[in-house]
ZASE-472938 format. One record per residue (C-alpha): residue number from 1; x, y, z. Coordinates in Angstrom, 1 decimal. Example, Ala and Ser with C-alpha at 12.3 -4.5 7.8 and 13.67 -1.06 7.14 Angstrom:
<recs>
num | c1 | c2 | c3
1 | 12.3 | -4.5 | 7.8
2 | 13.7 | -1.1 | 7.1
</recs>
This chain:
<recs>
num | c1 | c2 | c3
1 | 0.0 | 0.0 | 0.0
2 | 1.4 | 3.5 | -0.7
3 | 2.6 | 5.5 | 2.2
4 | 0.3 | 8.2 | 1.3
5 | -2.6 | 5.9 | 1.3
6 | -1.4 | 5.5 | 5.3
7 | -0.9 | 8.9 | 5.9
8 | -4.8 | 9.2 | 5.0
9 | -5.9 | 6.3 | 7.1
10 | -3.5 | 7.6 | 10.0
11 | -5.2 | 10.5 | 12.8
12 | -3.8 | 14.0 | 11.9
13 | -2.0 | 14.3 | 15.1
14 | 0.1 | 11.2 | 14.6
15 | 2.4 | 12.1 | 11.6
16 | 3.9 | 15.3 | 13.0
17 | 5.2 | 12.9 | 16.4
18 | 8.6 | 12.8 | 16.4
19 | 9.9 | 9.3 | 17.1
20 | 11.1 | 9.0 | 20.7
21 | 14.3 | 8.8 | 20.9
22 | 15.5 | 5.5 | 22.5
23 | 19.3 | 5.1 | 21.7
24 | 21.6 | 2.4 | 20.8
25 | 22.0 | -0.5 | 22.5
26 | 25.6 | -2.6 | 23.5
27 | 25.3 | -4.7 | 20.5
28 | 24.2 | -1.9 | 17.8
29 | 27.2 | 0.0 | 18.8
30 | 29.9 | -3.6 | 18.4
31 | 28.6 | -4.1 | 15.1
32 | 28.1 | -0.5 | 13.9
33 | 31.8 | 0.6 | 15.3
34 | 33.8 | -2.3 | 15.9
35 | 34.6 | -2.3 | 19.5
36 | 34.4 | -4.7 | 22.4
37 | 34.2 | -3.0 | 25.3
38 | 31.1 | -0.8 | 25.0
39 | 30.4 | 1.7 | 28.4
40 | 27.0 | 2.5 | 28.9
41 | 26.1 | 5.8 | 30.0
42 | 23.0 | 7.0 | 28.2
43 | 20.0 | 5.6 | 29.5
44 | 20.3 | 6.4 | 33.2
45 | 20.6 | 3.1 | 34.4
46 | 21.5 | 1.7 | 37.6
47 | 25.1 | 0.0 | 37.0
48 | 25.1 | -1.9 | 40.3
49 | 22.1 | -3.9 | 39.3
50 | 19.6 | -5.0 | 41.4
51 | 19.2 | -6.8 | 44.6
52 | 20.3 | -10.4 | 44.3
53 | 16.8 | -10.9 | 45.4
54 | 15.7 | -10.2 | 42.0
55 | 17.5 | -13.2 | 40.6
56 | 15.8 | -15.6 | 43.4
57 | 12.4 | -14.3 | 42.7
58 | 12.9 | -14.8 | 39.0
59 | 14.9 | -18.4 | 38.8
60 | 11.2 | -20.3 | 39.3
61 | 9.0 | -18.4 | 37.0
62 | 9.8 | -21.0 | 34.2
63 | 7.0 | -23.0 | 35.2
64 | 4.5 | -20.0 | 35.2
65 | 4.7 | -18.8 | 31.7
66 | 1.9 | -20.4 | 30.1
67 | -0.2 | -18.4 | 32.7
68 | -2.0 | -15.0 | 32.7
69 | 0.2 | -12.7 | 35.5
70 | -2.1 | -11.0 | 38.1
71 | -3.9 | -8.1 | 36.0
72 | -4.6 | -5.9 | 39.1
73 | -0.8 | -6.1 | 40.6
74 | -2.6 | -7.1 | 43.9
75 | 0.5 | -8.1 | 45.9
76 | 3.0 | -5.5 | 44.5
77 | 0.6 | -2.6 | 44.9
78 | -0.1 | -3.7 | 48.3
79 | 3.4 | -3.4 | 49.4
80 | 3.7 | 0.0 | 47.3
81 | 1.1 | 1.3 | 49.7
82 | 2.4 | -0.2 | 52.7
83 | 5.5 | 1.3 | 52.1
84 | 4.3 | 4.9 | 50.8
85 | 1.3 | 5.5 | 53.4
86 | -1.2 | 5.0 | 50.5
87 | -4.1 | 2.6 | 50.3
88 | -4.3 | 0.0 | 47.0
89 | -6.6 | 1.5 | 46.0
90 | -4.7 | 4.8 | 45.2
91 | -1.9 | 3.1 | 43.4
92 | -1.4 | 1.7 | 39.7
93 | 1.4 | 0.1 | 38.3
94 | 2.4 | 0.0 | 34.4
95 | 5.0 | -0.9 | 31.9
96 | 7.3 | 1.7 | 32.9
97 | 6.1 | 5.4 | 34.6
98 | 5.7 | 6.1 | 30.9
99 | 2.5 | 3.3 | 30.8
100 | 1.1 | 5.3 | 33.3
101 | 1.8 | 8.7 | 31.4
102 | 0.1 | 7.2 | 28.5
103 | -2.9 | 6.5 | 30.4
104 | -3.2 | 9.8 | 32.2
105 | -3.4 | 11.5 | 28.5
106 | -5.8 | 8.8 | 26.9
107 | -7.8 | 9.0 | 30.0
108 | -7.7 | 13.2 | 30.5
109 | -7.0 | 14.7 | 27.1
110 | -9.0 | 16.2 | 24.5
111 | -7.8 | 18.1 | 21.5
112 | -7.3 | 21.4 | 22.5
113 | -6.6 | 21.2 | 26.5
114 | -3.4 | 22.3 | 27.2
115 | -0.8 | 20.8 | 28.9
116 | 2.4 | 22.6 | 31.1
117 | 5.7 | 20.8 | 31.3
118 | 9.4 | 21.7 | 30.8
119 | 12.2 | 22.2 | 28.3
120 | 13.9 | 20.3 | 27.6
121 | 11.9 | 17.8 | 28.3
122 | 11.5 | 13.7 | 28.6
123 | 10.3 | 13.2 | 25.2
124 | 7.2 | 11.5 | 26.2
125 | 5.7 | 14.4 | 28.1
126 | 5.6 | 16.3 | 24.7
127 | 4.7 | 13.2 | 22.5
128 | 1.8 | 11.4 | 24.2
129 | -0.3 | 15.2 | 25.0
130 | 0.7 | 15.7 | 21.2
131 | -1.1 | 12.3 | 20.1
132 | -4.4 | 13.5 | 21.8
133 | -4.7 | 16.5 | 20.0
134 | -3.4 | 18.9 | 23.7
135 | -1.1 | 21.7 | 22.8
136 | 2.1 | 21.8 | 24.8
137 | 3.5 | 24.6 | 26.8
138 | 6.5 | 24.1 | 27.2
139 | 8.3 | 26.3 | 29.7
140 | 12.5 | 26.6 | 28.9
141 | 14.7 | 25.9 | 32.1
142 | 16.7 | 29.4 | 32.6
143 | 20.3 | 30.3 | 31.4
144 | 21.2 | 28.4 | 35.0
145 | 19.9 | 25.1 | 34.0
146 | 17.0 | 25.2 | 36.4
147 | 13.4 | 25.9 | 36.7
148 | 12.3 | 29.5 | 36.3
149 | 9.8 | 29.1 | 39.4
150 | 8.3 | 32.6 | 38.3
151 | 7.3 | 31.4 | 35.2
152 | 5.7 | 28.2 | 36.0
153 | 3.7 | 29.7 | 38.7
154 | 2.3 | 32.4 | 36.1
155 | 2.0 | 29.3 | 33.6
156 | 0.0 | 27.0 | 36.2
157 | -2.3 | 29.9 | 37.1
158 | -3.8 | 30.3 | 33.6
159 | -5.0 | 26.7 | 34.4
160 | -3.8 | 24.1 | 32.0
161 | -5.8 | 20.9 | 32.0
162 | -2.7 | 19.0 | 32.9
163 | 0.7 | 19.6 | 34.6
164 | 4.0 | 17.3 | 34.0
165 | 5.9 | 18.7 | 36.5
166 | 9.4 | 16.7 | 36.4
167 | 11.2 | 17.3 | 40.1
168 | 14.0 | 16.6 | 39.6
169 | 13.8 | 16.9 | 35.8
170 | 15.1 | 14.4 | 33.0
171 | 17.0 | 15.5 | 31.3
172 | 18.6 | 18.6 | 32.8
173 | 18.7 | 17.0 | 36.5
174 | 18.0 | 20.2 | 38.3
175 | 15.1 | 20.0 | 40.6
176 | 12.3 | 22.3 | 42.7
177 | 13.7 | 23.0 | 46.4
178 | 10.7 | 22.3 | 49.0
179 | 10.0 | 26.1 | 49.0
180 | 9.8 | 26.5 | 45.3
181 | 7.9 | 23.2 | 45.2
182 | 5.3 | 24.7 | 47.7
183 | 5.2 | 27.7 | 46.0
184 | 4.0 | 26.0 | 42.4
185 | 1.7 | 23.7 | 44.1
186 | -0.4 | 26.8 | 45.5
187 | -0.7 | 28.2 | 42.3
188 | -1.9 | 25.0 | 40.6
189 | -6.5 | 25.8 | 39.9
190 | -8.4 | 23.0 | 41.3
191 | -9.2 | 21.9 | 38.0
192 | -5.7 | 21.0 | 36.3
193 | -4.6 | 17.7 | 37.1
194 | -0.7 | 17.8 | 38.9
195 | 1.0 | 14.6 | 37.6
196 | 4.9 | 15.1 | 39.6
197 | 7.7 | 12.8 | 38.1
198 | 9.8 | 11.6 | 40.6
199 | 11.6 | 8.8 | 38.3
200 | 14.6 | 10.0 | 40.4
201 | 12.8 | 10.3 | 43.5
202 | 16.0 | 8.0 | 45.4
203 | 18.6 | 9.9 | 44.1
204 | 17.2 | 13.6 | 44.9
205 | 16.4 | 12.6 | 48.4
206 | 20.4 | 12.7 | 49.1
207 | 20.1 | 16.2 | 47.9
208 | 19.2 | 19.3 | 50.9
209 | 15.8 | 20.8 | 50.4
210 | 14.2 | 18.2 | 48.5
211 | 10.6 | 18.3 | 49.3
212 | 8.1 | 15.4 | 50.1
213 | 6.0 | 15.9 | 47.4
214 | 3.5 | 13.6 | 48.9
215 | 3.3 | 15.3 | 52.2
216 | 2.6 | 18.3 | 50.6
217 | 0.1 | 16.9 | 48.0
218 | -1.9 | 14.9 | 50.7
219 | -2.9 | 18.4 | 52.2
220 | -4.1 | 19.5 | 49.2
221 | -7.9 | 19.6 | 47.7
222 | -6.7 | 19.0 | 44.4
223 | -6.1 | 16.0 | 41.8
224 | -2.4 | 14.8 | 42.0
225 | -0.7 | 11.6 | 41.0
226 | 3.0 | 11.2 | 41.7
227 | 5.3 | 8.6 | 39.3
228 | 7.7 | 7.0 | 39.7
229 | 9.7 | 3.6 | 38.2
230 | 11.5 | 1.0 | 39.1
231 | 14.0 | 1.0 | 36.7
232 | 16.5 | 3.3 | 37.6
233 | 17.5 | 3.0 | 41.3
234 | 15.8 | -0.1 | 42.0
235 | 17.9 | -1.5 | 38.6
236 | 14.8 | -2.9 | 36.8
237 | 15.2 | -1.2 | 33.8
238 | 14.8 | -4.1 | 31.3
239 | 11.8 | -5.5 | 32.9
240 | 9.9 | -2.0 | 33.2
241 | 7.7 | -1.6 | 36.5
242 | 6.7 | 1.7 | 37.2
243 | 4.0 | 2.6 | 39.3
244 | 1.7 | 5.8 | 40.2
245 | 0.1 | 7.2 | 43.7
246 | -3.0 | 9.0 | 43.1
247 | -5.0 | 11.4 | 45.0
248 | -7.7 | 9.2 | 45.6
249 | -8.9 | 5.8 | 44.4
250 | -11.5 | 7.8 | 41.6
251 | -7.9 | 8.7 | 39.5
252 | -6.7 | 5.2 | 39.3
253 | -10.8 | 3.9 | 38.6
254 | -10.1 | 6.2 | 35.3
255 | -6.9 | 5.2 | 34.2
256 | -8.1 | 1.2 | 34.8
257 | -10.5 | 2.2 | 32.0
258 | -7.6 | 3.0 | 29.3
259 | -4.6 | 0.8 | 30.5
260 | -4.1 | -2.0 | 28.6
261 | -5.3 | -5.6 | 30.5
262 | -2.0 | -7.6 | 31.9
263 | -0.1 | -4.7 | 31.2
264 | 2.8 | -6.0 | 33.7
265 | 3.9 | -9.5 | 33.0
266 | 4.3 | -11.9 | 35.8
267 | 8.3 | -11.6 | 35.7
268 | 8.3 | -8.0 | 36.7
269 | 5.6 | -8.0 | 38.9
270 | 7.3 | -10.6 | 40.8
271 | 10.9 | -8.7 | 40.3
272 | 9.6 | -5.2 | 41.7
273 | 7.8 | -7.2 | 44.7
274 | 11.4 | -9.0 | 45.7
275 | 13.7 | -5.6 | 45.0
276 | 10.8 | -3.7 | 47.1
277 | 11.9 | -5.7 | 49.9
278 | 15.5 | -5.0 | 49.8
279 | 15.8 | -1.0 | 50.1
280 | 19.0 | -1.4 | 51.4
281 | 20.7 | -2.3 | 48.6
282 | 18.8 | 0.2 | 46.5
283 | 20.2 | 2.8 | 49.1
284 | 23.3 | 1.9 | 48.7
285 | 24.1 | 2.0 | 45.0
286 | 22.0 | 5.4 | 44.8
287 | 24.7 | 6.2 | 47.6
288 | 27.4 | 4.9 | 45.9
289 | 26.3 | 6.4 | 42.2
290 | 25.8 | 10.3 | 44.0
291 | 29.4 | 10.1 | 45.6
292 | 30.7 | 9.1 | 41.8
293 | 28.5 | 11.9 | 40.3
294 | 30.5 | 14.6 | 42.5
295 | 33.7 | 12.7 | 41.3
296 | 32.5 | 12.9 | 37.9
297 | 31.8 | 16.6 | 38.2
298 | 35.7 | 17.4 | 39.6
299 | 36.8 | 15.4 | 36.9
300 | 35.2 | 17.5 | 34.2
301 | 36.3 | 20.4 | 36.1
302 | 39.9 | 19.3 | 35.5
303 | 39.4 | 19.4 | 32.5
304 | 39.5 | 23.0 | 31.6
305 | 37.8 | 22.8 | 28.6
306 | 35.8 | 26.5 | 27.6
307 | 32.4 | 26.5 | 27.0
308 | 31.8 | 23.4 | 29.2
309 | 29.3 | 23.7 | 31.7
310 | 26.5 | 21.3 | 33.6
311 | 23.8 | 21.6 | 35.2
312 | 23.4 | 21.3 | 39.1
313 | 22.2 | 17.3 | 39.2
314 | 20.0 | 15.8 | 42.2
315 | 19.5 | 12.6 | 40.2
316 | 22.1 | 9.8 | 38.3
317 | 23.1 | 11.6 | 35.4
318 | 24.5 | 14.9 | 34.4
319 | 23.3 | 17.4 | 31.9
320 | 26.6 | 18.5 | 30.2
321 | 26.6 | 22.1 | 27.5
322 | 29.5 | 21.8 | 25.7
323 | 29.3 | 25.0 | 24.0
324 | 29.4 | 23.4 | 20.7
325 | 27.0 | 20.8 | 18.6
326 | 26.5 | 17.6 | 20.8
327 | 26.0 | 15.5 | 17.5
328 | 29.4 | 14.9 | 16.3
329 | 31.2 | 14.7 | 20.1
330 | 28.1 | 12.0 | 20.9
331 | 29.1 | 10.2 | 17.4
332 | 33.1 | 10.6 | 18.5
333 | 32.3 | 9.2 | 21.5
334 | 30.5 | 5.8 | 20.0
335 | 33.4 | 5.2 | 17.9
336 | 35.3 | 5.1 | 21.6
337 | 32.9 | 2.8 | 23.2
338 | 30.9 | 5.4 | 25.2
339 | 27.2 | 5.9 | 24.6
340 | 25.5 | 9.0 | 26.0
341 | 22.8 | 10.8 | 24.4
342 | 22.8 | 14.0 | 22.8
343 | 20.2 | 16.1 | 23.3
344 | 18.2 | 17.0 | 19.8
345 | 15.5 | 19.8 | 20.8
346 | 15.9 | 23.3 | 19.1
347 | 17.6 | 25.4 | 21.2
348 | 19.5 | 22.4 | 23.6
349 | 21.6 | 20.7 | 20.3
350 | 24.9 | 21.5 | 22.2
351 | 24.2 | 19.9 | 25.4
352 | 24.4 | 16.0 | 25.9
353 | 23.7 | 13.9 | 28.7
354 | 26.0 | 11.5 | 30.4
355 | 24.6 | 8.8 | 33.3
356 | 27.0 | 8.2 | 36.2
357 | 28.2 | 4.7 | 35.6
358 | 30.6 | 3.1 | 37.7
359 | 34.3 | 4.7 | 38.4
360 | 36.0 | 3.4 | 35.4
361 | 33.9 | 3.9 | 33.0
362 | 32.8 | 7.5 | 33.9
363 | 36.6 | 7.9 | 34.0
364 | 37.5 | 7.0 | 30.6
365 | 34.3 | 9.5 | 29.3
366 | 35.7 | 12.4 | 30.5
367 | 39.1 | 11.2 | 29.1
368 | 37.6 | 11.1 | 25.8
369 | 35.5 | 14.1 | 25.8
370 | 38.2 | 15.8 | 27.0
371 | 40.5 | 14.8 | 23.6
372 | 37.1 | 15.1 | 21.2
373 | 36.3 | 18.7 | 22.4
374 | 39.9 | 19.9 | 22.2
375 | 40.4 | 18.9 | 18.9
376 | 36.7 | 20.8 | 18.1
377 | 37.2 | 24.7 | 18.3
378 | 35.0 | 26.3 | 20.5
379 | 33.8 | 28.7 | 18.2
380 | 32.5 | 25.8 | 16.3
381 | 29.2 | 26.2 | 18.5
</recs>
């Protein structure tokens, strides 16, 4: 069938969607470059793994396969709430936070509602608002790399249907103190729906004055759901748990009308319930991966490179500008071995961002970048 004949068939919103952008994995990057030892420091993962638990809860699933998993998450969600003061009923779990984001805008969205979120921004809060027809406001972080408080509380006020408020943000890292957090909060109508992504909820708690977004949320007579995942500190990342806590049990009723049926297999339910119960070692390789973010950060001070700058980070990555285009350092740095991931919004094409993987490999990136950006001119930018 000819494309165009597709194009016809397809809803208007769909075509203009950029593709999210998802990277290259391990193996694309052997064969496309020829190298063995490939480091992996683009998709924010946890590179300690997770809890040996994990591995226990998943060696007997062989004999399970055949069977439906649980389609309401009972025992997982249970714990969820045990552990976050919630009841079941105010928690859902999906395929990733990103399920979950996909439900909140098939269950909320009608063309022409607006929706508030940052820039740069996690491609998905742009794309899945797009696909229902919302228009996206996005508001840009300031020259500083971090929220422009002033402006989103203006923003908020003229009452967008939804709000994707990152804290701390992907991809630039920074994050809302307690005070500013407070502050937007207040200004949010009654009627816009507050969704807070905390996918690096563990990581920002290490840093001063992050707020408790639920204890500020439960005293508010609003709609709120918080997100967050289990792939990145809990190191679930290829299984994809992530799981929301609503307002009240009437939010998740909605989204059970949209998600899709057994929408988290029986391997990562059972995964998420066993690394649930092992927090400590969760806590110590978010420990571990903050103390090798500062050392990462001297590192690249050491450097001395001009036009280098980053972002203050409260989460496992770093949000580098380089002061030139990210495109060809990101492609000189595959043909080394290193993935990261370039950044490829207008305006934010010469920043790039690099996740804090263990010592030796976030060594030998800033060795690299160090030789690829001296041998580019600044004035290249």
């Amino acid at each position: 069938m000819p494309s165009h004949a597709i194009l016809a068939l397809a809803r208007p919103e769909v075509a203009p969607l950029p593709v999210y952008n998802a990277g290259l994995s391990s193996d694309a990057v052997r064969a496309r470059y020829g190298v063995t030892d490939v480091a992996r420091l683009a998709s924010n993962e946890n590179p300690y793994g997770a809890s040996p638990a994990v591995g226990r809860a998943l060696a007997g699933l062989a004999g399970q396969v055949a069977w439906y998993p649980d389609a309401a998450c009972t025992a997982l969600r249970a714990a969820i709430a045990a552990g976050s003061g919630a009841e079941p009923g105010q928690i859902v779990v999906g395929n990733g936070s990103e399920d979950i984001l996909q439900m909140l805008c098939q269950a909320f969205l009608s063309p022409g509602d607006r929706v508030l979120t940052l820039q740069p921004s996690f491609g998905l809060h742009e794309i899945y608002p797009r696909m229902m027809g919302a228009t996206v406001e996005m508001l840009p972080a300031t020259q500083d790399l971090a929220f422009d408080v002033d402006a989103w509380c203006a923003a908020v006020a003229r009452g967008p249907k939804l709000v994707l408020l990152p804290n701390p943000s992907n991809p630039v890292g920074c994050m809302l103190d307690a005070a500013g957090f407070a502050r937007l909060v207040a200004a949010v109508p009654a009627g816009t729906l507050l969704v807070v992504d905390e996918a690096y909820v563990e990581y920002a708690r290490l840093a001063p004055g992050f707020p408790d977004a639920l204890a500020v949320l439960r005293a508010q007579a609003r709609p709120w759901i918080v997100l967050r995942t289990f792939s990145k500190a809990w190191g679930l990342a290829g299984l994809r748990v992530g799981y929301g806590i609503a307002s009240d049990a009437a939010l998740v009723q909605m989204l059970d009308r949209v998600r899709t049926p057994f929408n988290v297999n029986a391997a990562a339910q059972a995964a998420a319930l066993a690394a649930w119960g092992d927090a400590t070692h969760m806590e110590q390789a978010v420990a571990r991966t903050v103390a090798e973010r500062r050392v990462l950060e001297r590192q690249l001070h050491g450097l001395g490179v001009p036009g280098l700058r980053w972002a203050a980070s409260a989460t496992n990555f770093l949000f580098l500008d380089l002061g030139r285009p990210s495109g060809p350092v990101a492609d000189a740095l595959l043909a080394r071995g290193i993935i990261v991931k370039p950044w490829k919004e207008t305006g934010w094409t010469h920043c790039l961002r690099v996740t804090v993987g263990l010592p030796a490999d976030n060594t030998r990136f800033v060795l690299a970048l160090g030789e690829i950006l001296r041998s580019v001119p600044h004035a290249a930018a």
